[in-house]
N, C-alpha and C positions, 0 to 999 in steps of 0.2 A: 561589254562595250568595246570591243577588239572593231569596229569598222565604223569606219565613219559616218555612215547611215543610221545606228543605234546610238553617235555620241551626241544627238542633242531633243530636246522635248519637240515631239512631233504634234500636239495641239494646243501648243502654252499661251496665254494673250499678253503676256511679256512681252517690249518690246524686244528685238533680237538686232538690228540693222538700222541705223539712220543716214541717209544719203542728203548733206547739208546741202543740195540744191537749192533754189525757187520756183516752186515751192519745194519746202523739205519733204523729203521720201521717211515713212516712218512704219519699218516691217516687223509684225511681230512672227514670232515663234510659229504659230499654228502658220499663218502665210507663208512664209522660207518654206519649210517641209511643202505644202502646197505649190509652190514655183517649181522647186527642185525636180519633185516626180511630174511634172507636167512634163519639165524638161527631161525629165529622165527619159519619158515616153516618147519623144519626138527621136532623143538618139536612137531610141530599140530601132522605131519607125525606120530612119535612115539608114541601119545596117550597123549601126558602130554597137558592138557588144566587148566582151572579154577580151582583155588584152591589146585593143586597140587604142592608139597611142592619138591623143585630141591635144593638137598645141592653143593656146588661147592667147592671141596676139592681143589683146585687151588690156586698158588702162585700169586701175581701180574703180569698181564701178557695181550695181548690182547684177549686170549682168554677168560678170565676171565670176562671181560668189557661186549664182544659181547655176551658171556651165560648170567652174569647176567640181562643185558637189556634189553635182548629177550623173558626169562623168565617172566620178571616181565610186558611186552608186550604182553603175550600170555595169563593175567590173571591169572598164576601160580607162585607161592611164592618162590622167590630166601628165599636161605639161607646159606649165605655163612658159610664155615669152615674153621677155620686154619690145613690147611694140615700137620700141624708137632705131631696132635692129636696123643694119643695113640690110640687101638681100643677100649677101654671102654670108653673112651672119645665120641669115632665118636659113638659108640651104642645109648650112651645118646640122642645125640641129633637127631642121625636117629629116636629113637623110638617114642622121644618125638613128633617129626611132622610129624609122619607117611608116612616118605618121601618115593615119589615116583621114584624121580631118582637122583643117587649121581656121578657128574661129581670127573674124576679123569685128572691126567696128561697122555700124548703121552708116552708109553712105561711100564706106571705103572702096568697095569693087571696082567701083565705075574708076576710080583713081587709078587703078592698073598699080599699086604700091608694090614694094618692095616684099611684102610674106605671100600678097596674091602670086605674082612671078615666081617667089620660092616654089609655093605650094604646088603650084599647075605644071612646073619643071622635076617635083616626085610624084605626078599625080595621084596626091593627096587631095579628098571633097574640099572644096571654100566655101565659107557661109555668113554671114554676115549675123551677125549675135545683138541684140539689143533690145530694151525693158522699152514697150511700148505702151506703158500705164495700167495696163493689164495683166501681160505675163512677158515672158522672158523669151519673146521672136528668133528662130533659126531657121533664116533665110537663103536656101541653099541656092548658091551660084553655079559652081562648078561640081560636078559627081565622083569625078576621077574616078579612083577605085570603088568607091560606092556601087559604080554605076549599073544596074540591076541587080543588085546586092536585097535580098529579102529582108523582111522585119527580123532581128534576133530577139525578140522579147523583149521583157525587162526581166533585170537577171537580180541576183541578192547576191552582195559581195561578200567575197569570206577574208579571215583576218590577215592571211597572206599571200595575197593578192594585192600585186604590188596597184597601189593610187594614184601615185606619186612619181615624175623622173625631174629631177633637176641637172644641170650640170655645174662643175664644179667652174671656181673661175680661171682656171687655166695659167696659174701665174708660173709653172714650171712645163707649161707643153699646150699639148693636145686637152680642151675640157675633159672631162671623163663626166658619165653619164650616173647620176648617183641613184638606183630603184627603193623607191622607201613604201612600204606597204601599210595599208592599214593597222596593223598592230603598232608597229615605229610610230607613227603619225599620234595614235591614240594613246598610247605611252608615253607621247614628249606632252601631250594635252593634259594627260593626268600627272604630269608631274610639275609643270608649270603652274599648272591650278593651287597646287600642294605649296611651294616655294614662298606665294605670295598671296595665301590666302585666299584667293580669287573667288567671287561667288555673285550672286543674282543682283549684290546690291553695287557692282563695280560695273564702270561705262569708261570704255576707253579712246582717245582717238588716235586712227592708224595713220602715221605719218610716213611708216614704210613701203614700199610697193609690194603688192600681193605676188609680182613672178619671183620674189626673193622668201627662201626660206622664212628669214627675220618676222617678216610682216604676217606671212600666211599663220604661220603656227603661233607664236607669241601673241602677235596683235588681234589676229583673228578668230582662227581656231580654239586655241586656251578658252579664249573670253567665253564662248558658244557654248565651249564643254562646259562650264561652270555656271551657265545661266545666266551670266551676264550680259550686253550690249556694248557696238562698237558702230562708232562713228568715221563714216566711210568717205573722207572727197576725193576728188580725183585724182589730186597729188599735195605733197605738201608744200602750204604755203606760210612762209613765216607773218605774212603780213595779216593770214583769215585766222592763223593757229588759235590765238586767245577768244576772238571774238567766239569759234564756234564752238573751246574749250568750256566757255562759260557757259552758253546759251544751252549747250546739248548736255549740258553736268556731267562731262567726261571729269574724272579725278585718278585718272592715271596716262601713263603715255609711255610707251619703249622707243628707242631710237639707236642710230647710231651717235658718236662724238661730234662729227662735224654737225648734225642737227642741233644740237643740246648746242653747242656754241654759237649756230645761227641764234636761238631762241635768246640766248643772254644777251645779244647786241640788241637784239629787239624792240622796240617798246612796249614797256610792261603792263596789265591793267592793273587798274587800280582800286581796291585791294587786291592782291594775288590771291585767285582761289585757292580753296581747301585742295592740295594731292595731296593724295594716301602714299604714294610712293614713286619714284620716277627709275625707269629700267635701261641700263644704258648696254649694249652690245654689239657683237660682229666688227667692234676694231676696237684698240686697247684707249682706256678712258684716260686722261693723266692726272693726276691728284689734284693740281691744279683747276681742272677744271670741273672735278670731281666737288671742291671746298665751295666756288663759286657758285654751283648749281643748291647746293642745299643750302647755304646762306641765305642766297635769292630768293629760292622757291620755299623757301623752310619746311623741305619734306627729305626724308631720306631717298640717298639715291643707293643703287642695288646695281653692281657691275654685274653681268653674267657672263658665260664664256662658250659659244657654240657651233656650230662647225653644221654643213650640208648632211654629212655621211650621219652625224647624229640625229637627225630631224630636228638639230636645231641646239635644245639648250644641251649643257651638260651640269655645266656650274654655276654657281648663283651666289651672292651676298644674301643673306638673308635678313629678313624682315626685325625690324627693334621690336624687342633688345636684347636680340641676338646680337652679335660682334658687325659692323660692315666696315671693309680694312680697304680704307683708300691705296690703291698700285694690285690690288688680287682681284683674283675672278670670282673669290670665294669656295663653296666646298660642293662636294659633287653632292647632285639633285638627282637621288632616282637611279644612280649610275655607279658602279666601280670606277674611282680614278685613282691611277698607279701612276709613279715616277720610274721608267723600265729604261736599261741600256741596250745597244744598239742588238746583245744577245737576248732582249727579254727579259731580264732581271731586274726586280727591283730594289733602286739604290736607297741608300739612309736617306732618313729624313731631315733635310734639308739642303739634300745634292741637288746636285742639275744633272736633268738629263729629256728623255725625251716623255712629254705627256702624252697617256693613254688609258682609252676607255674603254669601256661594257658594258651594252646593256640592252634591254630590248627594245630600246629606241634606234639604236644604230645599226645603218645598212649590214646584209649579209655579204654586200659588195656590188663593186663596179659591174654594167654592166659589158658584156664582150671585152674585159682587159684584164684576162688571166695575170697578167706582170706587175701589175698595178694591186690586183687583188693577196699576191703573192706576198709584195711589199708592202702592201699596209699593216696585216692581220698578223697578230703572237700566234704561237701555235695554242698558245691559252684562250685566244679568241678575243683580245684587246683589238681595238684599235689605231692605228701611229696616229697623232696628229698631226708631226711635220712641227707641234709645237716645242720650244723648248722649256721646262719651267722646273719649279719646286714645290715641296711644301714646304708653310714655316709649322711653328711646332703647334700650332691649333690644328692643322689637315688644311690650310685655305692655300689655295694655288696661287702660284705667282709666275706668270711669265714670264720670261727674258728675253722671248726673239723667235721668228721662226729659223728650224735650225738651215734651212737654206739664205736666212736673210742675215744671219750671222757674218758682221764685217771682221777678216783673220788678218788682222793686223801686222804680219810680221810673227804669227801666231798668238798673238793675244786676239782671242776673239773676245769684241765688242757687242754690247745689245742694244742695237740702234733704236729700240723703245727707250731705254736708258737716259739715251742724248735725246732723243724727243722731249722728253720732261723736264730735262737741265735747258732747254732754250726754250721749253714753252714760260719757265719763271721769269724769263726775261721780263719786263714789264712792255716793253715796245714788241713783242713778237704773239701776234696772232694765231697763226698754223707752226711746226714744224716738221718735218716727215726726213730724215736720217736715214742713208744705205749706203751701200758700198760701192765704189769707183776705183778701175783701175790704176794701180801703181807700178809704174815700168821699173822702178829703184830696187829698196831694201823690200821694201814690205808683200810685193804682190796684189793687194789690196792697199786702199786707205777712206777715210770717212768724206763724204761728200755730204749735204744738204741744203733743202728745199725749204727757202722762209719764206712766209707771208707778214707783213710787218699790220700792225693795228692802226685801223681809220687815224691819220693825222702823227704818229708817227715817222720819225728818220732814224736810220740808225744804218752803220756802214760794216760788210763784211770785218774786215777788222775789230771793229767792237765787238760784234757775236764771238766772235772767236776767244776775244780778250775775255767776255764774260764766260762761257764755258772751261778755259785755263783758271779762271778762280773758282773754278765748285768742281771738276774733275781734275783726274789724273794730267798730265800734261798728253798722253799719247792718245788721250781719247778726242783731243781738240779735232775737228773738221780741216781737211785742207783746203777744201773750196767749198764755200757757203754762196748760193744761188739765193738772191731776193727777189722773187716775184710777185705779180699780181692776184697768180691763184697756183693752186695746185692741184695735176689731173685726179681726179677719182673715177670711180667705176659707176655707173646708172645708181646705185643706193649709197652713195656719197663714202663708198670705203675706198680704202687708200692702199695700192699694194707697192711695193715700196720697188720691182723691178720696174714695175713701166714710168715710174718717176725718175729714179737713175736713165732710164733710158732718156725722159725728154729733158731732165736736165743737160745730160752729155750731149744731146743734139744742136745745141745752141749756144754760142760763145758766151763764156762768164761777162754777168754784169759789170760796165763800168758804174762804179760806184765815186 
């Protein structure tokens, strides 16, 4: 089961896909396999075969599903994009992978948008993608490079053969283009399944967006490989979450932190259904909010820890009662994970130093960034992750910081996760997000941060400060704490802590 064509039942009357429109779309097993090769056929048709790079500017949807399956079925490279791109956005990454054809939405063209102008500016084919009650419409606009381009078959994909191109999100440059092949892909499926027990009688609902690693492989993918069912809306809404929770007997859900803390402000139903487990990932969870979510929902929650270049997970909290350690990622799933210094070596147990991995989920590398590819990879074949962490003495990982977010204090380097957790217990503080700001003085650096204070609370930069000097060091206090209204994230609600620094510094400190 090395491709994603063989990972799931091709005649099963399970349902596999619910799409909570009005009416509800309800797709079993045997129909997906049927959508998919219809669609598979219509790409041969068009010319798109091996190696050709198909972006899908597409919201969550089942078009979206039956494109990207059939592409990466037909031998040719999904790559998804968040449709909410400007067009210098969508340029980037058309240019970057010389894509051949860039799926839009039913009614888009005529709009002249933002991926249409990308697309027709590499000519790259346009088309317009959408489930017309019947099957899964590819409505071609534009030919571009297509354009008398013969049928290529339908072709059978082999294990590597890359499916997959994501990019990374750029928080130190240039995005870099991550290839992940069907083996990768079906290796983080089989291991996630493995983790959490996953199987035919679990239904989950995906609150992540399908162009982000998180949502495809965890929410999606896994579920499929294991015969279970996911429920599919367009985006998530905290206000439909319970209703369709209950209705559709989802009993699990992955997210990131800021989702899990939408959900707790929420209003709750009443009684809280049965979850089996709740999965929180792709930014660090804090204990806090970690205690609040399984109180509430009274099901264990499961940090994981996973990265693009990995397809996804690596580490996981494992399922009771087994150990699950509020502030860890838990223990690697599937994967070698080493604690290595900047030579490759691995330090005692329970140093800090830089985490890395192995395994045959994770890319063989960037593509076209020989320097990049240079500096990630041991010559043992690890992976860097840019993260910095430990083990304690069970093997569960603990992060500290990524080591470029590392605030050096005057050389004390700080883990501005650290200070995220000491001001999320504040009781008046909502969000926090902690980095570093320049210091013309002694230090070179010093701590700046970004609060969000709680519906109906006050509270004045000087207090934050006052509270953080009684539970840290003195040197770890903030010099400038920002109260705002929100705090920027990225399209799947993670938080990178340089473009916060940036728009903090952009704007004079609050009069408080």
């Amino acid at each position: 089961m090395a491709t994603l064509a063989r990972s799931f039942s091709s005649d099963g009357s399970d349902v596999a896909v619910i799409i909570p429109q009005n009416p509800a779309q309800s797709i079993t097993y045997g129909q997906l396999h049927s959508h998919i090769s219809d669609f598979q056929k219509k790409l041969a048709n068009l010319g798109v075969g091996h190696g050709a790079a198909v972006n899908l500017a597409l919201v969550n949807s089942y078009e979206f599903i039956v494109a990207f399956l059939a592409a990466s079925w037909q031998r040719s490279i999904a790559a998804p994009l968040n449709p909410a791109y400007k067009q210098d956005e969508f340029e980037f990454y058309i240019d970057d992978l010389s894509s051949t054809l860039v799926l839009i939405p039913h009614g888009s063209y005529a709009r002249d948008g933002p991926a249409v102008r990308a697309g027709r500016k590499y000519q790259a084919a346009i088309a317009e993608c959408y489930w017309n009650g019947t099957e899964v419409v590819l409505d071609v606009k534009e030919f571009g490079k297509l354009e008398g381009k013969g049928n290529t078959g339908v072709q059978s994909a082999q294990p590597n053969d890359v499916a997959l191109v994501l990019h990374t999100s750029g928080t130190t440059g240039r995005p870099k283009a991550v290839p992940l092949t069907h083996r990768n892909l079906t290796t983080t499926m089989r291991n996630i399944k493995a983790t959490y027990n996953l199987s035919a009688a679990d239904r989950t609902y995906l609150v992540m967006p399908l162009f982000h690693v998180h949502g495809l492989l965890a929410a999606f993918l896994a579920p499929l490989y294991s015969g279970g069912s996911v429920i599919v809306p367009t985006k998530f809404s905290a206000h439909e979450f319970w209703s369709d929770f209950i209705k559709y007997k989802a009993n699990w859900y992955s997210a990131v932190p800021t989702i899990h803390q939408i959900l707790l402000k929420t209003p709750l139903p009443d009684p809280i259904p049965q979850i089996r487990f709740i999965r929180s990932c792709s930014s660090p969870l804090s204990p806090k909010t970690f205690q609040d979510l399984e109180k509430t929902f009274n099901a264990p929650v499961l940090e994981a820890y996973a990265m693009t270049e990995a397809a996804h997970q690596m580490t996981s909290n494992p399922l009771p009662p087994a150990k699950r350690q509020p502030g860890s990622v838990g223990i690697g799933q599937g994967v070698d994970i080493k604690i290595l210094d900047q030579a490759g070596n691995e330090v005692p147990q329970g140093a800090e130093a830089e985490i890395c991995v192995r395994g045959e989920n994770v890319t063989k590398g960037y593509l076209n960034n020989p320097d990049a590819n240079k500096s990630s990879f041991t010559k043992d074949g690890f992976f860097r992750t840019g993260d910095q962490g430990k083990k304690d003495p069970d093997g569960y990982v603990i992060i500290t910081g990524r080591i470029k977010e590392l605030i050096n204090k005057g050389g004390e380097k700080i883990s501005p996760i650290e200070l995220d957790n000491t001001l999320l217990h504040n009781p008046k503080v909502g969000e926090a997000v902690c980095f570093a700001i320049p210091d013309e003085g002694h230090y070179g650096e010093d701590i700046g941060a970004a609060v969000v204070l709680k519906s109906g609370q006050n509270a004045t930069e000087t207090e934050l400060k006052t509270w953080v000097e009684g539970k840290l060091a003195k040197f770890k206090t903030p010099k400038q704490i920002w109260i705002v209204q929100q705090i920027p994230k990225t399209a799947t609600g993670k938080i990178q802590r340089r473009k916060v620094a940036e728009t903090m510094l952009s704007k004079p400190k609050a009069k408080l």
